[in-house]
Steps between C-alpha positions, in 0.01 A plus 500: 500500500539734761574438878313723614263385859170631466383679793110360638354831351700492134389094544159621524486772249645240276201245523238755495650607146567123387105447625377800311687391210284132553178691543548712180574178319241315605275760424626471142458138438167519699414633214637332238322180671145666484560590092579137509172395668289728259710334171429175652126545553453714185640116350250290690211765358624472110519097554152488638322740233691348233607173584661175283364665207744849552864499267655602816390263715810249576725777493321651746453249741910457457533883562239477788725257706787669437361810654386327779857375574627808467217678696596226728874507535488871546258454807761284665821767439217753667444306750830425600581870487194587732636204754846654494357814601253330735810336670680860570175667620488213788813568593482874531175458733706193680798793533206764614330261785817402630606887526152559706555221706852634612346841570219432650710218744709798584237712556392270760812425627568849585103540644613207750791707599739359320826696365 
């Protein structure tokens, strides 16, 4: 592991790449969780033309909840990504309102005569 400090702007080139990296992925699985959808409703379709009377139909029902927990465990890792990434956009604009604050206070500080 290196020693290295990270200067703000390498710190910030850093999370825009790591948060690119998150969007790309949850593009991805976004994705994968709509296929999952259409599998799931594409089962709830068969089951309803076919019903009891269908070879397939247990199995199905047994394959039908284990897509939905799937479908359903794969939303949560998404969301979790999306929060992560939510998290480091509100600091960024927390970081840029803070800079504006301290310009525009010495902008007016200087206006008043200060300095």
């Amino acid at each position: 592991m290196s020693d290295k400090i990270l200067s703000e702007e390498e710190l910030e080139i850093e999370t825009y790449k790591s948060d690119y990296i998150k969007e790309h992925i949850i593009a991805k699985h976004m994705s994968d969780i709509q296929v999952m959808s259409k599998l799931i409703s594409s089962i709830n379709e068969y089951i309803i033309r076919f019903g009891r009377t269908s070879n397939v139909h247990d199995q199905l029902i047994d394959l039908k909840a284990q897509v939905i927990k799937n479908r359903d465990h794969l939303n949560d890792w998404v969301n979790k990504i999306w929060l992560s990434i939510s998290k480091s956009l509100m600091m960024a604009v927390k970081v840029y309102c803070h800079c504006l604050l301290v310009i525009w206070m010495s902008l007016h500080f200087i206006g008043k005569g200060g300095l």
